[in-house]
PyMOL Python script that loads the backbone (N, CA, C, O; Angstrom):
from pymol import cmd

cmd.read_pdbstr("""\
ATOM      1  N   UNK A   1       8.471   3.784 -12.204  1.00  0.00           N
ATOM      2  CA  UNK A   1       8.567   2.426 -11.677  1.00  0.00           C
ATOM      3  C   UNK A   1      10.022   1.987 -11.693  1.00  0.00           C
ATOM      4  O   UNK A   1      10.650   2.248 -12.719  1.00  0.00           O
ATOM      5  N   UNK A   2      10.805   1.204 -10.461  1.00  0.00           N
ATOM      6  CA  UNK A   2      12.044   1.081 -10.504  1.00  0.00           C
ATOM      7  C   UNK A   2      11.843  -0.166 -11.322  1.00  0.00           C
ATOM      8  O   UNK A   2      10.858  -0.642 -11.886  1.00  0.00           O
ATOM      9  N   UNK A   3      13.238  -0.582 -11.191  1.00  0.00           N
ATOM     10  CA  UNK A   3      13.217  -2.050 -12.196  1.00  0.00           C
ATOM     11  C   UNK A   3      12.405  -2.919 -11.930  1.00  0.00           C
ATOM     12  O   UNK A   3      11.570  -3.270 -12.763  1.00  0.00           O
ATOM     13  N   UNK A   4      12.485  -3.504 -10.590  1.00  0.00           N
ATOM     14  CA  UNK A   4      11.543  -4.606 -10.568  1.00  0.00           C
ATOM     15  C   UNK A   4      10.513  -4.041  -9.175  1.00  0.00           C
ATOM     16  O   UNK A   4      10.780  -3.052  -8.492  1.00  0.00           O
ATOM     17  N   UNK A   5       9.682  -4.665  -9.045  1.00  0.00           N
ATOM     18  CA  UNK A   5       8.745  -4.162  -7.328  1.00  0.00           C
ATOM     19  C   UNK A   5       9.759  -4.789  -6.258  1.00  0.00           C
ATOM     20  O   UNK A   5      10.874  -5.311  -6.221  1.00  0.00           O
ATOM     21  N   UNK A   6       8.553  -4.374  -5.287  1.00  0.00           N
ATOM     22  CA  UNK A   6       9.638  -4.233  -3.495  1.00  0.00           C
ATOM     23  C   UNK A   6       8.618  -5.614  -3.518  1.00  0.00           C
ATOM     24  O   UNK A   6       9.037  -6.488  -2.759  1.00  0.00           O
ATOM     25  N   UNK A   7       7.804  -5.847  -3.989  1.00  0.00           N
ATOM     26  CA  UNK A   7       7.198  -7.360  -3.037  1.00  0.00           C
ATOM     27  C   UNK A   7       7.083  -8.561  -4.338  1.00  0.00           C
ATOM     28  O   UNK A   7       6.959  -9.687  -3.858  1.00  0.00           O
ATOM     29  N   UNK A   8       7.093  -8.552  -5.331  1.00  0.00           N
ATOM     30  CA  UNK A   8       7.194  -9.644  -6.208  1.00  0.00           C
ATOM     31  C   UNK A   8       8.231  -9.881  -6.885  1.00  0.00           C
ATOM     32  O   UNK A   8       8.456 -10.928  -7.492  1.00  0.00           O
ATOM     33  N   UNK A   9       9.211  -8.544  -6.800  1.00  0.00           N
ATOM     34  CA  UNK A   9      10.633  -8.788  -7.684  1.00  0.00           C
ATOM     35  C   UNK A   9      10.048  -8.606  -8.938  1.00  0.00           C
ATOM     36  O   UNK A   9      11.145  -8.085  -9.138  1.00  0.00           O
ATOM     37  N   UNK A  10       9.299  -8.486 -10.205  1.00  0.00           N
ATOM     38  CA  UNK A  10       9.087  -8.764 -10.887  1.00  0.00           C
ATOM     39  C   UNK A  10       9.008  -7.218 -11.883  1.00  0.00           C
ATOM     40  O   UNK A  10       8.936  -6.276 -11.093  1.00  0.00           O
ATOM     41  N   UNK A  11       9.002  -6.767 -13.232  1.00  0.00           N
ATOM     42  CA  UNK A  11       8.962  -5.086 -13.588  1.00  0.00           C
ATOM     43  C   UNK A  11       7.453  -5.033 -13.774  1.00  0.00           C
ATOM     44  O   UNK A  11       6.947  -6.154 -13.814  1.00  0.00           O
ATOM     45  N   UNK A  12       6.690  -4.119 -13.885  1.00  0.00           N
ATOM     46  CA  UNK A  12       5.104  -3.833 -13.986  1.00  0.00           C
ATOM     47  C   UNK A  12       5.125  -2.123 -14.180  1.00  0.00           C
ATOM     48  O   UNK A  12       5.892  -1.160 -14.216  1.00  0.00           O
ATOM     49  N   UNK A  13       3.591  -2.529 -14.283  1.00  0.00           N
ATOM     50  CA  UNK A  13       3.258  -0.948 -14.396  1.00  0.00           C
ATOM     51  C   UNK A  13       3.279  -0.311 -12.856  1.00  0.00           C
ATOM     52  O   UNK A  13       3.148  -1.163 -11.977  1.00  0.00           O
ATOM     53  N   UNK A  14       3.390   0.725 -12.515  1.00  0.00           N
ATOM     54  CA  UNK A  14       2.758   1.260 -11.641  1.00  0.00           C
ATOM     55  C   UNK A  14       1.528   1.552 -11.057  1.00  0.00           C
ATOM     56  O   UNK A  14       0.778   2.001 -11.923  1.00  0.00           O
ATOM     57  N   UNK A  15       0.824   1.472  -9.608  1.00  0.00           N
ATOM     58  CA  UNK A  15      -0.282   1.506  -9.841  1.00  0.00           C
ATOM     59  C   UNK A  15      -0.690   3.311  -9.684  1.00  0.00           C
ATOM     60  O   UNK A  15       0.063   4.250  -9.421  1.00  0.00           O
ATOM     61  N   UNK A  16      -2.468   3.292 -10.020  1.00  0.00           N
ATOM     62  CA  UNK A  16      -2.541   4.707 -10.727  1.00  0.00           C
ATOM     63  C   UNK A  16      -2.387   5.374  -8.959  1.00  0.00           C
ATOM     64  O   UNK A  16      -2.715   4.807  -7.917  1.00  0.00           O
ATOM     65  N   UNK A  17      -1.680   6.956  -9.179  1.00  0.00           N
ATOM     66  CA  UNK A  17      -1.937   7.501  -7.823  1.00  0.00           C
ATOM     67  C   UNK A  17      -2.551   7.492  -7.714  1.00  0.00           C
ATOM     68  O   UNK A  17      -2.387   7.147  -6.544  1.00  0.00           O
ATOM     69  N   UNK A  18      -3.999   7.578  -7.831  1.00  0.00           N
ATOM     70  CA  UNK A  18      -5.373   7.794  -7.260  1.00  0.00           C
ATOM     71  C   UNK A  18      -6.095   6.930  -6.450  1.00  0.00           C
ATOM     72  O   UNK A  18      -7.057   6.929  -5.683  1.00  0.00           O
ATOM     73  N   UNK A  19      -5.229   6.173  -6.935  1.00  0.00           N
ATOM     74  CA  UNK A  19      -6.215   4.661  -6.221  1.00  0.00           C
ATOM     75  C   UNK A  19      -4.945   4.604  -4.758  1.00  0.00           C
ATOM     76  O   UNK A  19      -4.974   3.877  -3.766  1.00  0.00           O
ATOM     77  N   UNK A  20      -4.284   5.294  -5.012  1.00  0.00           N
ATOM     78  CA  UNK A  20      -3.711   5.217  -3.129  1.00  0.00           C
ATOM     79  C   UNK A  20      -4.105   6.404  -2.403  1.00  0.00           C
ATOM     80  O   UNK A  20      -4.115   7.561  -2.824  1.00  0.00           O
ATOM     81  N   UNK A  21      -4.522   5.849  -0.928  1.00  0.00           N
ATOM     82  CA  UNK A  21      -5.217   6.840  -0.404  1.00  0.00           C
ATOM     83  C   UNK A  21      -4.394   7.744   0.592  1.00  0.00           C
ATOM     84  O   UNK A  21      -4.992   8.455   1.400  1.00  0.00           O
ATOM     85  N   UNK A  22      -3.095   7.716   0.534  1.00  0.00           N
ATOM     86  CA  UNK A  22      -1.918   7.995   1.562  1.00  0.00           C
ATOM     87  C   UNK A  22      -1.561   9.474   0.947  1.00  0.00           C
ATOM     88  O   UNK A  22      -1.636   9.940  -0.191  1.00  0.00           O
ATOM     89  N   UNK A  23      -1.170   9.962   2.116  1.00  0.00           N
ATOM     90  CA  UNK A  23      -0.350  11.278   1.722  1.00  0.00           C
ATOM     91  C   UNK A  23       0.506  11.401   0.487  1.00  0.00           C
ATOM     92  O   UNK A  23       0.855  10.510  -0.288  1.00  0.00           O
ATOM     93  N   UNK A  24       0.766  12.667   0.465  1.00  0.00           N
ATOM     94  CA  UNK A  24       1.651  12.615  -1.301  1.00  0.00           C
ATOM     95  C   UNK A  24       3.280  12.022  -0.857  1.00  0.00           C
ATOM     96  O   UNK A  24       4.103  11.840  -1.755  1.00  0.00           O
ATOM     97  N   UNK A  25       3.602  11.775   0.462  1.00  0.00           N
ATOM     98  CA  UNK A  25       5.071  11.475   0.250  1.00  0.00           C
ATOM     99  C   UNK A  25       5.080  10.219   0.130  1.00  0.00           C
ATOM    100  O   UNK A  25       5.850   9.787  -0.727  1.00  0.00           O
ATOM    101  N   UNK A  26       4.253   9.204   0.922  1.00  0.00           N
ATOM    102  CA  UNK A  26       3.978   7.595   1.199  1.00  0.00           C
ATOM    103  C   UNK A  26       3.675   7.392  -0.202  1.00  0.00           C
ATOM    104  O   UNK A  26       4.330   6.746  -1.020  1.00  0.00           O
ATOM    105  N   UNK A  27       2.416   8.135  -0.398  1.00  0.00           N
ATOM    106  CA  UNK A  27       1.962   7.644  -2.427  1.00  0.00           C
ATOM    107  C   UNK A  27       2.823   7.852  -3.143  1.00  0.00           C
ATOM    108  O   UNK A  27       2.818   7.097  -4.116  1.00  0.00           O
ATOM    109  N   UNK A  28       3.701   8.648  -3.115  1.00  0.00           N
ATOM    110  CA  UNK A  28       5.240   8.559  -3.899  1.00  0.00           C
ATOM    111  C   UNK A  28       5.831   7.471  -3.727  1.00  0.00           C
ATOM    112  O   UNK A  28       5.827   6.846  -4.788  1.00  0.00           O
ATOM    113  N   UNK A  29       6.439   6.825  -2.765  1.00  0.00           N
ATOM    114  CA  UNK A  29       7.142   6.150  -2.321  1.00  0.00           C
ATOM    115  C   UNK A  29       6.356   4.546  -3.077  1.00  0.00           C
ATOM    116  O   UNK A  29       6.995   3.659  -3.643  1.00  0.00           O
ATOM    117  N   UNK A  30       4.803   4.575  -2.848  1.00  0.00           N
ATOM    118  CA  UNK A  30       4.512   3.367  -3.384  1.00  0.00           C
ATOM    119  C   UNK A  30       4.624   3.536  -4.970  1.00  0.00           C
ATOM    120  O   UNK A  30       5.168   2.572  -5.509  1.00  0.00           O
ATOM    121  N   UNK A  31       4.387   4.142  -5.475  1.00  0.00           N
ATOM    122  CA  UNK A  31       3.700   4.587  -6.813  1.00  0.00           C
ATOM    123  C   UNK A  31       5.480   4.217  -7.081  1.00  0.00           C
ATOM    124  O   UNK A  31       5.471   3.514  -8.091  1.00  0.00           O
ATOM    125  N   UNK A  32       6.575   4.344  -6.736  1.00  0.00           N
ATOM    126  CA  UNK A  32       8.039   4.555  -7.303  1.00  0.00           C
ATOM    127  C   UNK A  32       8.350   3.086  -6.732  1.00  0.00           C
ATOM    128  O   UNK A  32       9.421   2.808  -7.273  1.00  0.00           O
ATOM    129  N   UNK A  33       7.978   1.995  -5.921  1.00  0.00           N
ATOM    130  CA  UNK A  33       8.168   0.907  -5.577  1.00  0.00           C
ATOM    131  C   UNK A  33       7.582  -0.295  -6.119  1.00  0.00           C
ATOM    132  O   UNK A  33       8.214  -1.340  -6.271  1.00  0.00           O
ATOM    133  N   UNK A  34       5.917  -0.073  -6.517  1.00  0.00           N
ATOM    134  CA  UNK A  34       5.665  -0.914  -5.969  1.00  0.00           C
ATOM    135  C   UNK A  34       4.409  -1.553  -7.570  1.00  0.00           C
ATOM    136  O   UNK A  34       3.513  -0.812  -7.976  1.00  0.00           O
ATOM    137  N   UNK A  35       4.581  -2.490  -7.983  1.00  0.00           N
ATOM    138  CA  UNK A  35       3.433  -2.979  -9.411  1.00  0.00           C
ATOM    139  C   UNK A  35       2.096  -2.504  -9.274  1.00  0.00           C
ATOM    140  O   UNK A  35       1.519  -2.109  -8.261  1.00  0.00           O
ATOM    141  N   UNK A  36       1.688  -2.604 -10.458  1.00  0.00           N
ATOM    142  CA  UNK A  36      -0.032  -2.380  -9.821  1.00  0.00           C
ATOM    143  C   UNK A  36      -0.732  -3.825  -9.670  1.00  0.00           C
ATOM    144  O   UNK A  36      -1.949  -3.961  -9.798  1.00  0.00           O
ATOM    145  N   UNK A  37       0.021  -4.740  -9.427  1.00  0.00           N
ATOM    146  CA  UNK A  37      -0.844  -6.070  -9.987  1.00  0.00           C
ATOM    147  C   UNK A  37      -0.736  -6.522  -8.211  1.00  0.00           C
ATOM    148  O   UNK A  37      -1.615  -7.153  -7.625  1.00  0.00           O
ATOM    149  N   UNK A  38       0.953  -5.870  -7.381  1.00  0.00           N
ATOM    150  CA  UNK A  38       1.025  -5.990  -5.981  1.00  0.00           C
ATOM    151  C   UNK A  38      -0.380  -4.994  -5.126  1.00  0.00           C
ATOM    152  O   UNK A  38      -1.171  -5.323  -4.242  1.00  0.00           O
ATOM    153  N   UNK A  39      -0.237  -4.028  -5.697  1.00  0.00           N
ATOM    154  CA  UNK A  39      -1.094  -2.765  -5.310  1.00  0.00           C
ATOM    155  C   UNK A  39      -2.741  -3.566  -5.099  1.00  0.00           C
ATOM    156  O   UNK A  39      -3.474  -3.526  -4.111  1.00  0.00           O
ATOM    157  N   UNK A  40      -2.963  -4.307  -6.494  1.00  0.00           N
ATOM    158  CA  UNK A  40      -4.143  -4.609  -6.397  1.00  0.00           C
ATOM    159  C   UNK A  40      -4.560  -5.690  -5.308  1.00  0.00           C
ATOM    160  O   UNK A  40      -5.641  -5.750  -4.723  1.00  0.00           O
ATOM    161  N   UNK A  41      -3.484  -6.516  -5.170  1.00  0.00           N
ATOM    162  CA  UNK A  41      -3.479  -7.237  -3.970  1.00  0.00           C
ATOM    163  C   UNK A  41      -3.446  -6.714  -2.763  1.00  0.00           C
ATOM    164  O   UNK A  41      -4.043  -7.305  -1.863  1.00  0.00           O
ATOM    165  N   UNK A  42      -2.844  -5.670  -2.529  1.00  0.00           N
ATOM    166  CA  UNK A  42      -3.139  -4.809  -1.614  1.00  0.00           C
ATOM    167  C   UNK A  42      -4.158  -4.325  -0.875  1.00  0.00           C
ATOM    168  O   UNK A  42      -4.348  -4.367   0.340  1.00  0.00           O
ATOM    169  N   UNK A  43      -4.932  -3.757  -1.952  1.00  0.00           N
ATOM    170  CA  UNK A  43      -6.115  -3.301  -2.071  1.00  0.00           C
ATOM    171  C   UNK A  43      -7.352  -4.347  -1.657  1.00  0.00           C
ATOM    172  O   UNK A  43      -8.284  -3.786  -1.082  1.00  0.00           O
ATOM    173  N   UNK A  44      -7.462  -5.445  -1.816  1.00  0.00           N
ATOM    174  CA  UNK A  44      -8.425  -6.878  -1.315  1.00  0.00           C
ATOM    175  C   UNK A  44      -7.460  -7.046   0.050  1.00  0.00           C
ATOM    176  O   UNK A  44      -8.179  -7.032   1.049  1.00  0.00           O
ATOM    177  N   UNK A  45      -6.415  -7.159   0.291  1.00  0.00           N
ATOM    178  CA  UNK A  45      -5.872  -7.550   1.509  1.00  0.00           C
ATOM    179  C   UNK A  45      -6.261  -6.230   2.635  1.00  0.00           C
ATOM    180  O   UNK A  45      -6.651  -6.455   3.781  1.00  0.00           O
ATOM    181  N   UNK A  46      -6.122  -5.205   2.215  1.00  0.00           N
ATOM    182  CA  UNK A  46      -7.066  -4.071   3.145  1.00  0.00           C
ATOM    183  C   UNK A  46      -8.174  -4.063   3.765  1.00  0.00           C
ATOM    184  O   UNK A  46      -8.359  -3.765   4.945  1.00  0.00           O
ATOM    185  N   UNK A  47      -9.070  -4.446   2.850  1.00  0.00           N
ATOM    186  CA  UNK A  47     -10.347  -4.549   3.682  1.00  0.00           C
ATOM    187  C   UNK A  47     -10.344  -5.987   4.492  1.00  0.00           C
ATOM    188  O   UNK A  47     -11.109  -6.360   5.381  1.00  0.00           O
ATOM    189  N   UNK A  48      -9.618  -6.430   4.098  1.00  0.00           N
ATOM    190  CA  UNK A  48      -9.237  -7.895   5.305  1.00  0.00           C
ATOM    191  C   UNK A  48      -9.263  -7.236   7.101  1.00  0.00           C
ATOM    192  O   UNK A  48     -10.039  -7.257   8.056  1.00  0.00           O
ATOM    193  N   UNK A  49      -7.495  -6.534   6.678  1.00  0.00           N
ATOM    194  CA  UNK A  49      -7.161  -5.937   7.636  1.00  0.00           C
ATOM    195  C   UNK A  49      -8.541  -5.040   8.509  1.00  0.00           C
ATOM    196  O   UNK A  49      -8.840  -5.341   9.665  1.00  0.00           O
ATOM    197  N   UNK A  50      -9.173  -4.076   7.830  1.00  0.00           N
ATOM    198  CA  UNK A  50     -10.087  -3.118   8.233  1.00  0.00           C
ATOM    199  C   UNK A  50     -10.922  -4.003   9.241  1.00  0.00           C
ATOM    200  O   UNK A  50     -10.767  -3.931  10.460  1.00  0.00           O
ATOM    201  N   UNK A  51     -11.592  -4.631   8.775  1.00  0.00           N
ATOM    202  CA  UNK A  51     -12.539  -5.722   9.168  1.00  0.00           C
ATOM    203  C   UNK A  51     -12.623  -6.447  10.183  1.00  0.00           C
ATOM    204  O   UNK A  51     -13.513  -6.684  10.999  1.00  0.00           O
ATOM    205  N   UNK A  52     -10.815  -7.016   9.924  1.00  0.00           N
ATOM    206  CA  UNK A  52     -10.485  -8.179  11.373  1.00  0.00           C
ATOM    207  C   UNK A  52     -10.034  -6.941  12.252  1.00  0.00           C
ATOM    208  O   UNK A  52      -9.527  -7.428  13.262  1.00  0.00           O
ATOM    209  N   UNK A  53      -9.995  -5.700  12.315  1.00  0.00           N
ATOM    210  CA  UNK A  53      -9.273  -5.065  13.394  1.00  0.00           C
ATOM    211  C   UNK A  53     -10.255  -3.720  13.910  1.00  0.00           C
ATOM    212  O   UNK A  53      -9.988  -2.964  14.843  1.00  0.00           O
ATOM    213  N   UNK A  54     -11.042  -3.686  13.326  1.00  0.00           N
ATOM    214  CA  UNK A  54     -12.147  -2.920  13.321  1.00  0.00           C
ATOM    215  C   UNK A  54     -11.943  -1.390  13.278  1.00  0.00           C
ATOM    216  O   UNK A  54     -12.397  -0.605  14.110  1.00  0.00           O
ATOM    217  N   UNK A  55     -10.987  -0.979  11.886  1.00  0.00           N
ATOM    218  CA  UNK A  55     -10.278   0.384  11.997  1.00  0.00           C
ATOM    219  C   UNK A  55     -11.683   0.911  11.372  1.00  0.00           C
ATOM    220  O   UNK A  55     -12.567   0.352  10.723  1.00  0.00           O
ATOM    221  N   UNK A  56     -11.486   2.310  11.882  1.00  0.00           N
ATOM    222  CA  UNK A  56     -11.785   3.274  11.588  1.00  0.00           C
ATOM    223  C   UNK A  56     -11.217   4.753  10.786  1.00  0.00           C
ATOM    224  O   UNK A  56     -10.574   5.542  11.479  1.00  0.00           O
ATOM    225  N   UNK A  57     -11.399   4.987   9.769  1.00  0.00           N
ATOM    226  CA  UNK A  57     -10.395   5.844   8.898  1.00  0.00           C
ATOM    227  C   UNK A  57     -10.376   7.157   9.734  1.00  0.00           C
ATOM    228  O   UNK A  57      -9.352   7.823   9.889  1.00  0.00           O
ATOM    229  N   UNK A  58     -11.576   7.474  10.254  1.00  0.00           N
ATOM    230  CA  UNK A  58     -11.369   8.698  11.106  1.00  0.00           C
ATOM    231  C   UNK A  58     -10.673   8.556  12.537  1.00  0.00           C
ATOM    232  O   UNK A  58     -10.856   9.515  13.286  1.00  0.00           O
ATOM    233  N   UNK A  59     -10.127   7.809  12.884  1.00  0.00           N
ATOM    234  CA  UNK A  59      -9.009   7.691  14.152  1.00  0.00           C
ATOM    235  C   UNK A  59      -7.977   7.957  13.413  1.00  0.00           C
ATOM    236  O   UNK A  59      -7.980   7.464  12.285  1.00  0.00           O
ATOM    237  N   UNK A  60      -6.941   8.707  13.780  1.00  0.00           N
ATOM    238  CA  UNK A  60      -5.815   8.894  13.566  1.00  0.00           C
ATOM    239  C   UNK A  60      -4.722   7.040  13.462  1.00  0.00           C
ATOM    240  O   UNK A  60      -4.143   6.572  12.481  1.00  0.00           O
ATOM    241  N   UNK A  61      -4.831   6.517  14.745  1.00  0.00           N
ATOM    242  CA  UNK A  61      -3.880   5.863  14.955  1.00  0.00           C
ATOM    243  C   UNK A  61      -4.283   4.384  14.108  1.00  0.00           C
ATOM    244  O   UNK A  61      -3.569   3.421  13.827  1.00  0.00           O
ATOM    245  N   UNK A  62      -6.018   4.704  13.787  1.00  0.00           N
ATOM    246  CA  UNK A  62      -6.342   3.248  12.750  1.00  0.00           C
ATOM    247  C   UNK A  62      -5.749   3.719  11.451  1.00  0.00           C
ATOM    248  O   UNK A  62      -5.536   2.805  10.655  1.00  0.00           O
ATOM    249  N   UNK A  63      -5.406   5.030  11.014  1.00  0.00           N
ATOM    250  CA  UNK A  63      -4.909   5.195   9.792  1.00  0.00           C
ATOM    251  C   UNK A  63      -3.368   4.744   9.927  1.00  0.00           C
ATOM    252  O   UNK A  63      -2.753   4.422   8.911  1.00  0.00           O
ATOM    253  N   UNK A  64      -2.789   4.724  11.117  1.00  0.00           N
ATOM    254  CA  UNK A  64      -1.525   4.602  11.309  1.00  0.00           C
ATOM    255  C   UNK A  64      -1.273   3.396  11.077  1.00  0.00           C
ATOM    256  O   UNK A  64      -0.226   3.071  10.518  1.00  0.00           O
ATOM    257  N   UNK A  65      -2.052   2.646  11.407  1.00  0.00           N
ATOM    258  CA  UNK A  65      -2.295   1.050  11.316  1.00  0.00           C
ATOM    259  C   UNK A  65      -2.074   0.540  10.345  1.00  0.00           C
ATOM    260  O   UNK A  65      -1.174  -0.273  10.134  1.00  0.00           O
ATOM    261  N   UNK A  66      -3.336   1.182   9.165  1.00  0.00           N
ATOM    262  CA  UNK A  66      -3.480   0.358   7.976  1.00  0.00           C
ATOM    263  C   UNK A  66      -2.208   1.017   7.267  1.00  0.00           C
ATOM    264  O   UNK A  66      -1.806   0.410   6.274  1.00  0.00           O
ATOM    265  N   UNK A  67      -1.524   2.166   7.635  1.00  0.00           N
ATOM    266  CA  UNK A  67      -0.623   2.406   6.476  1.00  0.00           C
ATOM    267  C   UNK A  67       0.382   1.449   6.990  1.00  0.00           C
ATOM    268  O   UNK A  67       0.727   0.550   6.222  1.00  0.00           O
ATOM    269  N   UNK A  68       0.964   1.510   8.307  1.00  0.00           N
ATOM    270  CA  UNK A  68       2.097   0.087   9.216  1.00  0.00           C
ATOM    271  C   UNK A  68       1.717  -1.463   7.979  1.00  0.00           C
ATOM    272  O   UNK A  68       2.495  -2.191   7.363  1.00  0.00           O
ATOM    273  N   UNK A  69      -0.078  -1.436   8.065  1.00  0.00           N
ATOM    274  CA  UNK A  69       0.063  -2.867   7.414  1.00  0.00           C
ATOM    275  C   UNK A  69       0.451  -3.003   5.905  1.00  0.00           C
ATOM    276  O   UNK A  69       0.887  -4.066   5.463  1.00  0.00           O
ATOM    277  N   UNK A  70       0.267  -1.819   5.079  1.00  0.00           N
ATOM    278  CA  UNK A  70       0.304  -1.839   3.955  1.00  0.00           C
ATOM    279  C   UNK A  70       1.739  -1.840   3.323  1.00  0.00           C
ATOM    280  O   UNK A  70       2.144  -2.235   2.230  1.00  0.00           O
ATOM    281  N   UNK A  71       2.282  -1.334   4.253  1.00  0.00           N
ATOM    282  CA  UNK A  71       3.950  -0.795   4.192  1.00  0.00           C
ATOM    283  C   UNK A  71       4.851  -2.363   4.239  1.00  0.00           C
ATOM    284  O   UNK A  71       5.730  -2.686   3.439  1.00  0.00           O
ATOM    285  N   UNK A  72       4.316  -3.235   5.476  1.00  0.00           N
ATOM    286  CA  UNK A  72       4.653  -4.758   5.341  1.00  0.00           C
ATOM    287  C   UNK A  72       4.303  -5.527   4.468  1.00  0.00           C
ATOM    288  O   UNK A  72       5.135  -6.305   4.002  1.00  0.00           O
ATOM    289  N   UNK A  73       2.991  -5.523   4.011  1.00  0.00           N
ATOM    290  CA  UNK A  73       2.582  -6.469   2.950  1.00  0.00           C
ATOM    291  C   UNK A  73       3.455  -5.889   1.286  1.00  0.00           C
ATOM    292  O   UNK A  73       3.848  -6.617   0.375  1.00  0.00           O
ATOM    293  N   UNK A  74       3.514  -4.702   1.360  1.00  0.00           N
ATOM    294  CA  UNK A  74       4.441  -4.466   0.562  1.00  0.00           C
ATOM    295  C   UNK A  74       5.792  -4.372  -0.121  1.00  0.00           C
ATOM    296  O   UNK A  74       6.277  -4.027  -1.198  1.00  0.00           O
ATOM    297  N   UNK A  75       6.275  -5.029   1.472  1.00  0.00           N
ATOM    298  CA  UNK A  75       7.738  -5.074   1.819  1.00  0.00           C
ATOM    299  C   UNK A  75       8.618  -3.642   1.476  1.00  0.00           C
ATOM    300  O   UNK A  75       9.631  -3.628   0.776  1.00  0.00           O
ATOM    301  N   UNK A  76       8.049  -2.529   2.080  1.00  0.00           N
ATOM    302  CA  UNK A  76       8.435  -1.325   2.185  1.00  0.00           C
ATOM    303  C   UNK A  76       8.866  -0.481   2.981  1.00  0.00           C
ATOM    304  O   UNK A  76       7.841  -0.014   3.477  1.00  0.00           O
ATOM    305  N   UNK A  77       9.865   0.104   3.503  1.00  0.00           N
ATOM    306  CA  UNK A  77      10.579   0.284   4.904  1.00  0.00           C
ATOM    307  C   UNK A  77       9.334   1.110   5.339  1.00  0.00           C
ATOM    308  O   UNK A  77       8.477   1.422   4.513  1.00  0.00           O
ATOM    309  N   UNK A  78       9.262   1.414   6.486  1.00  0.00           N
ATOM    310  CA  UNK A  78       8.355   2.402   7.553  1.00  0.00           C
ATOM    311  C   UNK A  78       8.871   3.463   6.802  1.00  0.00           C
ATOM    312  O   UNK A  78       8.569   4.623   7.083  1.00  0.00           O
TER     313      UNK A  78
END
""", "prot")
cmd.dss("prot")
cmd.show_as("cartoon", "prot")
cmd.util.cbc("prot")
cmd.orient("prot")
């Protein structure tokens, strides 16, 4: 965990890899950015997203989606 997170500023734990569902380079990238307390917010703000946009995990480009949204709500470069 760096000093503080990319979206609250604040130091925390990391959240656990497992609970991110992204490739190993993206789940790096969060897991080294980002709190687990942001993560968990994350995680309720997802199925928001899923819902209002009607992704599907098996389309390629809805996975592209939710990772685009997760990457913003996280304040995490592309």
């Amino acid at each position: 965990m760096p000093e503080s997170c990319a979206r609250c500023q604040k130091s925390g734990e990391a959240p656990e890899a497992k609970r991110i569902p992204f490739g190993p380079a993206l789940k790096e990238k969060i897991a080294a950015s980002v709190c687990s307390s942001c993560w968990k917010e994350w995680e309720e703000m997802e199925i928001k997203v899923i819902n209002e946009y009607r992704l599907n995990f098996m389309e390629p480009e809805h996975r592209k989606m939710i990772q685009k949204a997760c990457l913003e709500f996280l304040n995490l470069p592309a």
